[in-house]
C-alpha positions as CSV (number, residue, x, y, z in Angstrom):
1,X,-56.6,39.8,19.3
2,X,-58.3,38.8,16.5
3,X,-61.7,36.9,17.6
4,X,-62.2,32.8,17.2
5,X,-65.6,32.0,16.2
6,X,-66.8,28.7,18.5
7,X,-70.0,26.8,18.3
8,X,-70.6,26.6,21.8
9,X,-68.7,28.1,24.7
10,X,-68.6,25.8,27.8
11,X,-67.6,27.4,31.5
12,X,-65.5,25.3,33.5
13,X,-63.7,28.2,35.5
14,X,-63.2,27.2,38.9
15,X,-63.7,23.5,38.5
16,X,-60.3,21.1,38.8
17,X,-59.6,17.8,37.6
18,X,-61.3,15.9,36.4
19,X,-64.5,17.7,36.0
20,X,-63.5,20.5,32.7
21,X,-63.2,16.9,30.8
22,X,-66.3,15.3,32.1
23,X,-68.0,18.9,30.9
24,X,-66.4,19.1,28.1
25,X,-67.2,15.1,27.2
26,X,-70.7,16.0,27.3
27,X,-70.5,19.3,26.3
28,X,-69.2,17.5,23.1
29,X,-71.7,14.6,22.5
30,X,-74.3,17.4,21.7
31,X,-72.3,19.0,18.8
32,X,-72.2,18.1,15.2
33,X,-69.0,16.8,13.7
34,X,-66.5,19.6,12.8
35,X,-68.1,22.2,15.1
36,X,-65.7,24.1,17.3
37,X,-66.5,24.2,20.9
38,X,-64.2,26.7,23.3
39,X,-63.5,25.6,26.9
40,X,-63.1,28.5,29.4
41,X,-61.0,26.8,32.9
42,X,-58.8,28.8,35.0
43,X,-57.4,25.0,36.3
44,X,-53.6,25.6,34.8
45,X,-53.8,21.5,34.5
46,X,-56.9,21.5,32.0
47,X,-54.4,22.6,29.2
48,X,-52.5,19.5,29.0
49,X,-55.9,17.2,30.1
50,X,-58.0,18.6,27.4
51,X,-55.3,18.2,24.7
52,X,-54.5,14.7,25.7
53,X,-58.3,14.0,25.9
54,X,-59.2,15.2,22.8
55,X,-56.2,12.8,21.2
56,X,-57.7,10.1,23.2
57,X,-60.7,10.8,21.6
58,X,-59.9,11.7,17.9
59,X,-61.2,15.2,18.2
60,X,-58.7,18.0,17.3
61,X,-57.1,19.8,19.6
62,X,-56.3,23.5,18.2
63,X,-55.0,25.2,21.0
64,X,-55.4,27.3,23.9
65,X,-55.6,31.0,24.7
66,X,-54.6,32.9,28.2
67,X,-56.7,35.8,28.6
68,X,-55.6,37.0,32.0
69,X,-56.7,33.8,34.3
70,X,-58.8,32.3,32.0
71,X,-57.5,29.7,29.6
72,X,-59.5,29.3,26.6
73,X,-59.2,25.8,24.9
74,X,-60.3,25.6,21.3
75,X,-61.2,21.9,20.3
76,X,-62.8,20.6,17.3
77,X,-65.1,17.7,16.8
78,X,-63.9,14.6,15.2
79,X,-66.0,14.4,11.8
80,X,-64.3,10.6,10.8
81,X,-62.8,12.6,7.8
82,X,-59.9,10.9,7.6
83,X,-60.7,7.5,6.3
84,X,-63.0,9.4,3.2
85,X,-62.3,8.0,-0.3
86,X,-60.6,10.9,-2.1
87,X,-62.7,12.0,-5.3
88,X,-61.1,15.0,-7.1
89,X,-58.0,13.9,-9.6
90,X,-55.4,16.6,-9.0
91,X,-53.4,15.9,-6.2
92,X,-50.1,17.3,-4.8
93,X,-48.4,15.9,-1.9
94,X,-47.3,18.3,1.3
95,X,-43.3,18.1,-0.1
96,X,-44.2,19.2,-3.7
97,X,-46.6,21.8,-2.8
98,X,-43.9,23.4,-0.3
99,X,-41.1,23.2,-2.9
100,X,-43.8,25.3,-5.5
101,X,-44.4,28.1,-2.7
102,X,-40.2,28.3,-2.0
103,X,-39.8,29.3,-5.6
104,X,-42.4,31.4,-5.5
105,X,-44.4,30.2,-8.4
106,X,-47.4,32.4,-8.6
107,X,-50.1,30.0,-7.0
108,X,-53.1,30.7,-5.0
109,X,-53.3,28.8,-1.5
110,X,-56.8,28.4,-0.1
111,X,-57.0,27.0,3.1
112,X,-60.6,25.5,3.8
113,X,-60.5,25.2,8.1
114,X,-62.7,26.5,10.0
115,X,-61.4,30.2,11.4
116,X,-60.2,28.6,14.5
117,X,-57.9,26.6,12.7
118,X,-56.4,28.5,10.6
119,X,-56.1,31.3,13.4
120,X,-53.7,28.6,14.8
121,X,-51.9,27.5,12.3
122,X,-51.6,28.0,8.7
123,X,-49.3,28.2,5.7
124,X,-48.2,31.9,4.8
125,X,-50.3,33.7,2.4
126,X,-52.9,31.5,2.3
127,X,-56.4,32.4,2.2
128,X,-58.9,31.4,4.3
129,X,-62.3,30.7,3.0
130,X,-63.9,27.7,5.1
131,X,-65.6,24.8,3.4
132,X,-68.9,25.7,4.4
133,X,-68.6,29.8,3.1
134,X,-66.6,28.5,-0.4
135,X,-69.9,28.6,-2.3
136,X,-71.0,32.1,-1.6
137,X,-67.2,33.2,-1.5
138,X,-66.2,31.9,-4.7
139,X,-66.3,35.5,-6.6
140,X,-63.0,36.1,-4.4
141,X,-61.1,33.7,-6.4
142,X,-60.1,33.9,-10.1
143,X,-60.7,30.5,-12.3
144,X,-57.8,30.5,-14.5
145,X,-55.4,30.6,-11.2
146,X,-53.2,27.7,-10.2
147,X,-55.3,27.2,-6.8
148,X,-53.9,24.4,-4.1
149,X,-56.6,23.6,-1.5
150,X,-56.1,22.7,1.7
151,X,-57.3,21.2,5.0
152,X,-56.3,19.4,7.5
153,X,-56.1,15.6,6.2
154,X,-56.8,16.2,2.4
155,X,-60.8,15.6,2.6
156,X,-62.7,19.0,3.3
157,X,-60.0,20.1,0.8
158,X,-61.0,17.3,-1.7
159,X,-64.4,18.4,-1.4
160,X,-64.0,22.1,-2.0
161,X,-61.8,21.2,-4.6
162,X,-64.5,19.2,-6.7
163,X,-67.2,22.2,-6.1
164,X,-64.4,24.6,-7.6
165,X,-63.9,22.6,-10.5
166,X,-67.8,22.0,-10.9
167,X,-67.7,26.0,-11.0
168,X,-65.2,26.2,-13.6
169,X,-61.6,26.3,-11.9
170,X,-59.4,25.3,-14.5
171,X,-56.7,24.2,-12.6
172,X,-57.4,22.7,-9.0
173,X,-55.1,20.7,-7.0
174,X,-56.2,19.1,-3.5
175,X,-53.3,19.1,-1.0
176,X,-52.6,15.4,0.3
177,X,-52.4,14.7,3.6
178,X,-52.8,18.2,4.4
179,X,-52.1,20.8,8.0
180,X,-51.9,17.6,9.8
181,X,-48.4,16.7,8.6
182,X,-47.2,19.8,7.3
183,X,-43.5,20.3,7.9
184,X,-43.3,23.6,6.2
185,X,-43.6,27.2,7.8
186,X,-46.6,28.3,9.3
187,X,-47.7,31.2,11.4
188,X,-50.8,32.1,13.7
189,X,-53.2,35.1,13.7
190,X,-53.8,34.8,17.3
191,X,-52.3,37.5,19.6
């Protein structure tokens, strides 16, 4: 199983409603926007409380884990991303980007999540290189490639895909809205 890297780990095992969520609401107040936290409970009920917190609260839920009686939750703090102006130029919507990976068009998908959320869920081929590694990372990629960015809501992606184009990427696109209302086919790296 490939390994989910998480800010902080919080134990809750052997605590039932509601105290995982009152742990993990403080557990959260100490960590910077867009850190991952992972929530160990052995309660089988947390799973559907933390996920419904975490929409309550506009952080991301990402999923959850069984490792024997142990369920990991993986949740990420809400950074307020989505109501960002948008900055970079190029932009493709979810519908047009999928139709240029069915026909196989050679393009290069980067996927700027965090590990954790791309481990979840993410778009075939694509590579991951978080927002925060893309500057030391960049060598990876070629400049004159037809690179489509993407995050979750268009914004991390929008950022990564001015500091490409900064760098000399000749043809950047930032993927609008982004994971969060992808339709298309996506596959996980967990298990």
């Amino acid at each position: 199983m490939k390994i989910i890297k998480a800010n902080v780990i919080l134990d809750a095992k052997g605590l039932t409603c509601p105290m995982p969520i009152v742990k993990t609401k403080k557990a959260m107040n100490t960590l910077e926007a867009g850190q991952v936290i992972e929530i160990q409970a052995t309660d089988k009920g947390s799973r559907a409380d933390i996920q419904a917190w975490a929409q309550s609260t506009g952080n991301q839920f990402l999923g959850t884990i069984e490792d024997g009686d142990v369920l990991k939750h993986y949740l990420r703090k809400s950074t307020g991303e989505e109501v960002n102006e948008q900055k970079h130029l190029n932009i493709i919507s979810n519908k047009d980007l999928e139709v240029k990976i069915n026909s196989n068009q050679g393009i290069v998908l980067l996927d700027v999540r965090e590990t954790a959320e791309y481990a979840f869920n993410h778009i075939p081929n694509a590579i991951s290189i978080p927002l925060g590694e893309l500057e030391e990372k960049m060598a990876q990629l070629n400049k004159d490639d037809e690179i489509y960015v993407i995050c979750r809501t268009g914004n991390r992606s929008d950022l990564a895909a001015q500091k490409l184009t900064e760098k000399g990427f000749s043809n950047v696109n930032n993927v609008v809205p982004g994971m969060s209302k992808w339709s298309g086919k996506t596959i996980n790296s967990i298990g």
